[in-house]
GUNU-345022 format. One line per 3 residues: number of its first residue (from 1); for each residue z, x, y of C-alpha. Coordinates in nm, 4 decimals. Each point is the difference from the previous one (the first is absolute). Example, Ala and Ser with C-alpha at 12.3 -4.5 7.8 and 13.67 -1.06 7.14 Angstrom:
2
1) 0.7800,1.2300,-0.4500; -0.0660,0.1370,0.3440 .
//
This chain:
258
1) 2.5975,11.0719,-14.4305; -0.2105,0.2646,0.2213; 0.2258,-0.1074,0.2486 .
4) 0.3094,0.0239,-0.1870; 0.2603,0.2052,0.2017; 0.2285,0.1731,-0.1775 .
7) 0.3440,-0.1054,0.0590; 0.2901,0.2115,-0.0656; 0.3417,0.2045,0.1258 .
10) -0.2298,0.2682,0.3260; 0.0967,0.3073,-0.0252; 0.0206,0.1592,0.3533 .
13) 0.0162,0.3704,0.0657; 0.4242,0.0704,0.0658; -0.1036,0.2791,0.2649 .
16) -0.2805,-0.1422,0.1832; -0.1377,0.2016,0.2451; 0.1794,0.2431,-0.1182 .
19) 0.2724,-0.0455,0.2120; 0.3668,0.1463,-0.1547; 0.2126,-0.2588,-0.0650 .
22) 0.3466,-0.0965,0.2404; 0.2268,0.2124,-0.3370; -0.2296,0.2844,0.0175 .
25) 0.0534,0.0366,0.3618; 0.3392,-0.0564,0.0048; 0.0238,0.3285,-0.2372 .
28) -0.2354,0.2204,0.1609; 0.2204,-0.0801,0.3288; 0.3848,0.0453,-0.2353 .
31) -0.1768,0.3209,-0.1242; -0.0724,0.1685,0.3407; 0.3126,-0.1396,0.1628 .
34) 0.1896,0.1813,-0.3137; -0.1653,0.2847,0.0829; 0.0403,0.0455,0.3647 .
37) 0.3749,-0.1011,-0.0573; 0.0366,0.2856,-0.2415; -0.1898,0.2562,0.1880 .
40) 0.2676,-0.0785,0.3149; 0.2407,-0.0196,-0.2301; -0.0796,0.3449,-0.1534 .
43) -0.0341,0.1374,0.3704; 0.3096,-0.1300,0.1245; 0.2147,0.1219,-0.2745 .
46) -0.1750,0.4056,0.0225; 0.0780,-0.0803,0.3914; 0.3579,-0.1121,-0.0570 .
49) 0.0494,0.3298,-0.2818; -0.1399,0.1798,0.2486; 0.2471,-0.1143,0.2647 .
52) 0.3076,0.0034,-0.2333; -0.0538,0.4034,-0.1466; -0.0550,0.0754,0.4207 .
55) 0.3540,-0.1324,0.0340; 0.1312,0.1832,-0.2910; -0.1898,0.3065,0.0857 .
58) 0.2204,-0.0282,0.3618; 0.3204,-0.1199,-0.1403; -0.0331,0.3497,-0.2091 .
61) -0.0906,0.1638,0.2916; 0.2949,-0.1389,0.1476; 0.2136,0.1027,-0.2769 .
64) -0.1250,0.3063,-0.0094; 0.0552,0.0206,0.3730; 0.3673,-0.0820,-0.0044 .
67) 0.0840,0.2101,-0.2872; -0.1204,0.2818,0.1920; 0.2039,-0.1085,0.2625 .
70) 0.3053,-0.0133,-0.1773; 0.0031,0.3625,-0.1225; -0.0473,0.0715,0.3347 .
73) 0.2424,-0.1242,0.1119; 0.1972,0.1476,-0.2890; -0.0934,0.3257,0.0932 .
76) 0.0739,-0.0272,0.3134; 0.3529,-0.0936,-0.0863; 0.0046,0.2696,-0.2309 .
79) -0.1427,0.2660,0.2164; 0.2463,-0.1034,0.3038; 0.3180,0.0673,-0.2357 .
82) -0.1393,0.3352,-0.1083; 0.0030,0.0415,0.3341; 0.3678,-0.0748,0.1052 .
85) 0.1390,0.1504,-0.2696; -0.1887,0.3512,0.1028; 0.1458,-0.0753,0.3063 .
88) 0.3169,-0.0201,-0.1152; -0.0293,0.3303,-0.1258; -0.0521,0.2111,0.2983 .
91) 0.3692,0.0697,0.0801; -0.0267,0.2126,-0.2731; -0.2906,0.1611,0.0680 .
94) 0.1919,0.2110,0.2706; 0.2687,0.1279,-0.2909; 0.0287,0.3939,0.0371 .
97) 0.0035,-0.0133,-0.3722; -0.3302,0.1018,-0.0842; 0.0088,-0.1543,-0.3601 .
100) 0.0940,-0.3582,0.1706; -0.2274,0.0175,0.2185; -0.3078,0.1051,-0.1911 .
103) 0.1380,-0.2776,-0.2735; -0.0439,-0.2650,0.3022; -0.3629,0.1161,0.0612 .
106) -0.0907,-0.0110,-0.3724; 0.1761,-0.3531,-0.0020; -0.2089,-0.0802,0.3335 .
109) -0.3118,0.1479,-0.1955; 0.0416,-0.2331,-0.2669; 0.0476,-0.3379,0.1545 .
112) -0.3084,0.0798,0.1932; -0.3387,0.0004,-0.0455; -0.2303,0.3393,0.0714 .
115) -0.1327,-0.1007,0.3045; 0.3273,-0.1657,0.1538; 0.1782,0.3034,-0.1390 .
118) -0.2292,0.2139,0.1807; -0.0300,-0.2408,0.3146; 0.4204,0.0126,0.0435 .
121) -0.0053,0.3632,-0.0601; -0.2320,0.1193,0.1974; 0.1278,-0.2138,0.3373 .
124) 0.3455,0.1121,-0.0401; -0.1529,0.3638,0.0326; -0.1152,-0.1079,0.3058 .
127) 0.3665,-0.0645,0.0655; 0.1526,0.1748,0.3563; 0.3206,0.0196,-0.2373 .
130) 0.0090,0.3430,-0.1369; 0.1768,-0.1588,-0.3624; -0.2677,-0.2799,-0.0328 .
133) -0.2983,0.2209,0.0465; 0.1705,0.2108,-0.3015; 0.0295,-0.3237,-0.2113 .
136) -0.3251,-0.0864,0.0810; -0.1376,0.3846,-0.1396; 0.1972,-0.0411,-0.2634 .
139) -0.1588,-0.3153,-0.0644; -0.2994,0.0882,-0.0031; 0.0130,0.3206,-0.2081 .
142) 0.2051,-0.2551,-0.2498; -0.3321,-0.1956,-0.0277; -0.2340,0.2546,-0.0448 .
145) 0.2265,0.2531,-0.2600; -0.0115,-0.3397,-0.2051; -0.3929,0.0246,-0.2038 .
148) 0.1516,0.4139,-0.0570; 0.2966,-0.1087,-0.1224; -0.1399,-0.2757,-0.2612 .
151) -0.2306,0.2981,-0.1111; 0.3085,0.2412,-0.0500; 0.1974,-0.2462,-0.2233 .
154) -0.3465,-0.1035,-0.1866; 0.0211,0.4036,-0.0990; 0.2959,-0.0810,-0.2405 .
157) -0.1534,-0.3274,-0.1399; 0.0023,-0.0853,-0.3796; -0.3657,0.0103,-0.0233 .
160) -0.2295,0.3342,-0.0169; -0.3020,-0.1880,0.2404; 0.2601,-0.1103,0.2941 .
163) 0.1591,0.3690,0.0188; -0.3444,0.1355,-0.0271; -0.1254,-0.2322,0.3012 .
166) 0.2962,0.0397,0.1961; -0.0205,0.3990,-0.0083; -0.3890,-0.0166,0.0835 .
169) 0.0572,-0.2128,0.2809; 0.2885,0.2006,0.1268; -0.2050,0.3164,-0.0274 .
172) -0.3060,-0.1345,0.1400; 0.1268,-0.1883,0.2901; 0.3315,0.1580,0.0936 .
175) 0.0175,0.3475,-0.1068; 0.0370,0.0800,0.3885; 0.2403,-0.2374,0.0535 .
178) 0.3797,0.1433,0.0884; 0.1194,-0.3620,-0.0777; -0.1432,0.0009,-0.3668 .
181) 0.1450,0.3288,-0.0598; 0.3572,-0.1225,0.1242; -0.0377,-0.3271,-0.2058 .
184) -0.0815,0.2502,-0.3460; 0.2670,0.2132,0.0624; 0.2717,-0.2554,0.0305 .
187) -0.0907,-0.1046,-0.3454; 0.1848,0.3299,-0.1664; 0.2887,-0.0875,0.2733 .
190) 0.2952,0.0103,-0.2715; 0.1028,-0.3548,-0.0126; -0.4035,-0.0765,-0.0594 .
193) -0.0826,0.2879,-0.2347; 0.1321,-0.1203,-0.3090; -0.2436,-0.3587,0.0268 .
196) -0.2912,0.1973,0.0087; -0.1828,0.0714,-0.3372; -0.1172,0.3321,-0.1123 .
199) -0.3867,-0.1677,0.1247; 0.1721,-0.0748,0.2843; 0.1536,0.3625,0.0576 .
202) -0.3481,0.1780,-0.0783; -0.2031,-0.2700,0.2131; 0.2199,0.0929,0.3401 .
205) -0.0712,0.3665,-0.0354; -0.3174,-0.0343,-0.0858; -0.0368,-0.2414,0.3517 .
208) 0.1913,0.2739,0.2080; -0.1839,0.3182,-0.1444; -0.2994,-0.1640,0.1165 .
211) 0.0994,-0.1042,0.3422; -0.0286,0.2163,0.3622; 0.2201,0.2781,0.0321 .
214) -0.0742,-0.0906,0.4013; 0.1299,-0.3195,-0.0834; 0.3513,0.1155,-0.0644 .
217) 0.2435,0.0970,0.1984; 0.2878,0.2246,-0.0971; 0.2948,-0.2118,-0.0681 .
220) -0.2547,-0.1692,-0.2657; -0.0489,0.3328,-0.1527; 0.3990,0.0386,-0.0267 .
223) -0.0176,-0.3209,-0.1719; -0.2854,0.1218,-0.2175; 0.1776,0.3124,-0.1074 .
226) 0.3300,-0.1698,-0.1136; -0.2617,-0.2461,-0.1855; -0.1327,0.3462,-0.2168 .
229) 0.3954,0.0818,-0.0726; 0.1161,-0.3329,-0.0755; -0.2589,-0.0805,-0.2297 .
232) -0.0151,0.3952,-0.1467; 0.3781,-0.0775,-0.1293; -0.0411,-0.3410,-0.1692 .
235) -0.2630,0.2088,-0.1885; -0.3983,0.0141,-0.0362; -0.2397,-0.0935,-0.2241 .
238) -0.3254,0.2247,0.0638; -0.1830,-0.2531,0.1682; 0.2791,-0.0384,0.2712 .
241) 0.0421,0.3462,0.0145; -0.4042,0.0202,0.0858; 0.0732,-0.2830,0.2336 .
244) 0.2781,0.1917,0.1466; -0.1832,0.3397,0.0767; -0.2695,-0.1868,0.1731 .
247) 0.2326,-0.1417,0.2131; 0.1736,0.3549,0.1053; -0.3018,0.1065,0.0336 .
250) -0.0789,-0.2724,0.2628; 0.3267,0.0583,0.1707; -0.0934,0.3505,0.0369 .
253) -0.3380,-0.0843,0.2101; 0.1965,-0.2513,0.2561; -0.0069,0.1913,0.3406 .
256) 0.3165,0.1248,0.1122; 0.2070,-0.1468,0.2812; -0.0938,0.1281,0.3338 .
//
């Protein structure tokens, strides 16, 4: 039985060689293919995001384009009727009533801006017609009274701080200025008196005490004096009555006529 050979089921290695079987290369290659599919995938779909917000980016652009475009064009349209109906105002301009035709500039004044205001003003001074080169000064003095004359009616205002600001600024910018003056002492003109306060009262004397007697000129001090009188009969507290002393005494410094 030395010879005997063993008989029996062999048992063979299942890799031999060890060589990957058909399967295991067929995964290996369904792996990788997977992957490179979803990395192309991944980097088409950032490039087509990136492509799609681009076009949203410009169709806001655009949006934003066109909007701006269309209040343009609004103002345009708007601007060009202010314009006509200033135009159709000028016929009136030429009115020898003085109170019509300084209502037509302020109307003028107001459908304007500044600059256009001060553009259409200042050509028709340039005017060779005698009457439009008088609109046009008018015009212009219209546009610069305007900051003196916000500061004059911010002297009666309900609150302490804005009459205290507005008579500062009046005393530290204009207290040389004829046209302030004028503008204060319209406010005791009789039909404007009785809306002013007693602040109000005390804050315009105080303003034209402190101004220039050189600024004045003497039909303002005639205006000043019936002020004192007019104000000395509705009766006086003692701080108007201060306030009103100071002022005669200011009147009394302006240089007399030549």
């Amino acid at each position: 039985m030395g010879n005997d050979e063993i008989v029996g089921d062999a048992t063979p290695s299942d890799n031999p060689g060890g060589k990957k079987s058909l399967i295991d290369k067929i995964t290996l290659w369904v792996g990788a293919v997977s992957a490179i599919v979803t990395i192309s995938l991944t980097i088409w779909n950032a490039h087509t995001k990136s492509q799609i917000d681009q076009r949203e980016a410009d169709l806001k652009e655009l949006e934003i384009a066109l909007r701006a475009r269309t209040i343009n064009i609004e103002e345009s349209k708007e601007r060009v009727d202010r314009y006509k109906w200033v135009l159709s105002l000028f016929p009136e301009l030429n009115e020898t009533d003085k109170k019509k035709s300084n209502f037509t500039i302020s109307l003028i004044r107001l459908a304007l801006t500044r600059d256009e205001a001060e553009q259409l003003f200042s050509s028709l001074q340039t005017s060779p017609d005698k009457a439009l080169q008088s609109v046009g000064q008018n015009g212009i003095t219209a546009i610069q009274i305007e900051p003196i004359a916000l500061l004059v009616s911010q002297m009666n205002a309900s609150t302490a701080d804005a009459r205290k600001s507005a008579v500062a600024a009046l005393e530290r910018d204009y207290k040389s200025s004829s046209q302030a003056i004028t503008l204060v002492l319209r406010t005791y003109e009789q039909d404007k008196i009785e809306s002013l306060s007693p602040s109000g009262i005390i804050n315009g004397l105080y303003f034209l005490s402190a101004s220039d007697p050189n600024a004045w000129d003497q039909k303002q001090v005639e205006a000043g004096g019936q002020i004192i009188t007019a104000l000395e009969k509705r009766g006086a507290g003692a701080q108007t009555k201060a306030s009103l002393n100071a002022f005669r005494a200011l009147l009394q410094k302006v240089p007399a006529a030549p």
